[in-house]
N, C-alpha and C positions, 0 to 999 in steps of 0.2 A: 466417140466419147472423148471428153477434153481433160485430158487427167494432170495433174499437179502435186502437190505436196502441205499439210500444213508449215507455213515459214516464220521463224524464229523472226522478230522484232526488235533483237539484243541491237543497242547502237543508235536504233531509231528508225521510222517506217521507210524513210528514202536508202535503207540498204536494203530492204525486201525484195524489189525487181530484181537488181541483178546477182543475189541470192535464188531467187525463181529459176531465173535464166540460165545458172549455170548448171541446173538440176531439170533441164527441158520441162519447164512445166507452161501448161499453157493457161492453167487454172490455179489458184491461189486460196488458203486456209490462213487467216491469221488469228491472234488476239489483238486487243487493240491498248491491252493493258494487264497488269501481273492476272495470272490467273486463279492463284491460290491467294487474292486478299479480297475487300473491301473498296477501298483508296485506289483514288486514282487521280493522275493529273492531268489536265487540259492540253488536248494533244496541238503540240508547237506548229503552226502555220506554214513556215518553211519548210518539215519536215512532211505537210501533208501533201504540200506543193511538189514536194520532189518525189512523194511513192505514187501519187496520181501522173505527174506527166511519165516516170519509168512505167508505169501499167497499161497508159497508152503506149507507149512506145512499142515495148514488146507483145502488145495486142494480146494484153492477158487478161481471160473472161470468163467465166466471172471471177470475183472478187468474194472473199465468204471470211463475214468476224465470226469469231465462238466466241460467245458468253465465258464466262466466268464459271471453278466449276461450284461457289457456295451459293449462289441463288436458289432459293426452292421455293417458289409462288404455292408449293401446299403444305406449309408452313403450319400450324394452326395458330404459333404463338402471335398474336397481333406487330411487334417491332419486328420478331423478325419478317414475317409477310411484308410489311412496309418498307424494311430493307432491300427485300429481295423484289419489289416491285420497282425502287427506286434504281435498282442497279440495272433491269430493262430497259428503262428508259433512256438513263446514260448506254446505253450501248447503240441501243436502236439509233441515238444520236447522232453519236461515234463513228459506228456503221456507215450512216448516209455520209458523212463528215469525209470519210476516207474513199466513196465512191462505191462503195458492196452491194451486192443486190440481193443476198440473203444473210439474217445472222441464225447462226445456230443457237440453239437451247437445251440441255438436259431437258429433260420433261420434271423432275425433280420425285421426292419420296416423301412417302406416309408416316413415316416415321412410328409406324406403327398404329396409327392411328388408320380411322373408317377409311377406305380407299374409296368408297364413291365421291365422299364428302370433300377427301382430299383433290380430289379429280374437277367438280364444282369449281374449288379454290383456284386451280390453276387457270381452268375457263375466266372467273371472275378478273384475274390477275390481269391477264392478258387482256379482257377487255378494258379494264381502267388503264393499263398502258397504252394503246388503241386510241384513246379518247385524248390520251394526254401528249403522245406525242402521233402526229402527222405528218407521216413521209412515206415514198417509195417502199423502204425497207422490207421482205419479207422475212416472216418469224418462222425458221423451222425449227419445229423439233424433232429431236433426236430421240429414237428408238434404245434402251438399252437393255444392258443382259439379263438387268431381274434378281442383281444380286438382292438379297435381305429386303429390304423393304421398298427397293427400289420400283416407282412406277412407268408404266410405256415397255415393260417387254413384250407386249402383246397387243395385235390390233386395235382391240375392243377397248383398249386406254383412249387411244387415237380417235376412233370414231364418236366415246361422250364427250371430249376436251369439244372436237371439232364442232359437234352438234350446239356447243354452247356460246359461241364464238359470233359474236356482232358481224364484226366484219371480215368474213370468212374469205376474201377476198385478199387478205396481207400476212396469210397464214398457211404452213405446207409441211412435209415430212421431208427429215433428211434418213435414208435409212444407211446405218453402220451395220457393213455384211457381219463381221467378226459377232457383234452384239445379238445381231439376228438368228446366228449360228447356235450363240452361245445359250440362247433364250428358248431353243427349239426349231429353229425353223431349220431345218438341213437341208441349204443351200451345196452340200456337195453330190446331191444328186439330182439328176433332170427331174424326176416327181417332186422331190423339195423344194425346189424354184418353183417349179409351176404351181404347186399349191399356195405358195408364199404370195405369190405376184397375184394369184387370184382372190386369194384373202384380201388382200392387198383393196383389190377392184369391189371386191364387193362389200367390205365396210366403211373403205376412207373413197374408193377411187383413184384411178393411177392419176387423175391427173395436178390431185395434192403431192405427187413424189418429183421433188428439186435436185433434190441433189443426191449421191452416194456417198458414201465413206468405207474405202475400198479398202479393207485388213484382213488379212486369213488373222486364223484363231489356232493359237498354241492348247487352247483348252476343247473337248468334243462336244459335242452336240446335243447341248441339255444342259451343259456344265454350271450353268449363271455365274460361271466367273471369267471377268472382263479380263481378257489377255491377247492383244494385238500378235501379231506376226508378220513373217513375211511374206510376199504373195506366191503363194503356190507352196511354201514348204509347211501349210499347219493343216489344219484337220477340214477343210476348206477345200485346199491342194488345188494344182494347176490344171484338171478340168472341169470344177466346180468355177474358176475365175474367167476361165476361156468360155462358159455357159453365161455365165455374168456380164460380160463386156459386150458379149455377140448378142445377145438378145434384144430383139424387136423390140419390146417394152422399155429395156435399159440402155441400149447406145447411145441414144442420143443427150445423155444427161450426163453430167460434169462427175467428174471422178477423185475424189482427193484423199489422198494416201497417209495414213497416220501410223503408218508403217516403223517399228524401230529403229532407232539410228545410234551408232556409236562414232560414226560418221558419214561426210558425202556420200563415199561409196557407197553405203548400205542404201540410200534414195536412189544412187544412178543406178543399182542394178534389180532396185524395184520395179523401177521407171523402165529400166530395160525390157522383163519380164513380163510386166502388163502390157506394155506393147506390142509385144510377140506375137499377142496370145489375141489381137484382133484380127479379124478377115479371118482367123483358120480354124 
């Protein structure tokens, strides 16, 4: 597994490598712009120049933008579905723009409203994004915890989105253990994995799962509230992670840490820790 970190963008994208680099990472999380707006500006040519040759250089792979977190393609109101359709495409852009081979997406929320219908909307979304912009890029979305109205804490989100989906070909799952934890699935036992992984295979298929998003969970198991941690000290704990990392299904796939930080340290000895905790 290629494990990394998501990495702050403060200054400009050519400080991100060796940002990476100095938190061992060999995989990379960014935004590509504020995450809590709208607005965004035309990312400076110089600076894309200088975090593409630092990401060759340190032979860092893959590359992964997250979305923004106000888009929500199941919208019902018409501008904002528009908006939030328009802001996909600027990313998916962006995305290729910068060299990333997947961008992430909330799956977004119902707002209360019909969940199948809203579920539809986001299929829908996704394929007029699809049509309009043309690139490499893969679209994963991301699993979450299930808070209120939120949709994707459960497979069976994943397999109508997917079933609805043109070109199913430029589209995958990112799964966040902490959210997966938090949603139900208890990943801190051998039967909870395997059930998960096997859910997993029989509504989407493992081989729509890209990527990880590696965080214990300060909240237990059901809790549907999103609360990151560090690896191994939350309810998750460090042989629920060492199950995680060693698994047949999951090593081979990129690992990235959205781990708390107050600083460095707290990523070097995340980084430390999940490391440990391969091969044994």
């Amino acid at each position: 597994m290629r494990f990394g970190f998501h990495i702050s963008i403060a200054g400009g994208l050519s400080k991100v490598p060796p940002r990476a680099k100095a938190k061992g990472c060999e995989a990379i999380q960014i935004f590509s712009r504020n995450p809590r707006g709208w607005k965004y500006s035309p990312l400076p040519p110089e600076e894309v120049e200088g975090f593409r040759a630092g990401i060759s250089q340190e032979g860092i792979e893959p590359v992964v933008v997250h979305m923004p977190y106000l888009p929500n393609l199941a919208n019902p109101q018409p501008e904002s579905y528009r908006r939030s359709l328009d802001s996909l495409c600027a990313d998916l852009r962006r995305a290729d723009l910068v060299g990333a081979k997947y961008l992430v997406m909330h799956v977004g929320s119902s707002l209360g409203r019909d969940r199948k219908r809203a579920i539809e909307r986001i299929a829908q979304g996704i394929n007029e994004t699809f049509q309009l912009v043309e690139n490499g890029v893969i679209l994963l979305l991301e699993n979450t915890a299930g808070a209120g109205t939120e949709l994707g804490d459960r497979f069976e989100s994943f397999q109508l989105i997917f079933a609805g989906i043109l070109q199913s070909q430029r589209i995958g799952i990112c799964l966040d253990t902490a959210h997966l934890f938090e949603a139900g699935y208890d990943l801190s036992s051998p039967q909870g994995l395997e059930k998960a992984l096997q859910e997993l295979d029989q509504l989407i298929g493992r081989q729509k799962l890209y990527l990880l998003h590696l965080n214990d969970s300060k909240t237990p198991c059901g809790s549907r509230s999103d609360r990151h941690w560090h690896i191994g000290e939350g309810y998750i704990g460090l042989e629920g992670f060492r199950r995680i990392v060693n698994h047949p299904k999951l090593k081979d796939l990129p690992g990235i840490m959205e781990t708390p930080r107050k600083s460095d340290q707290d990523d070097l000895r995340n980084m430390e820790v999940i490391r440990g905790l391969v091969g044994k």
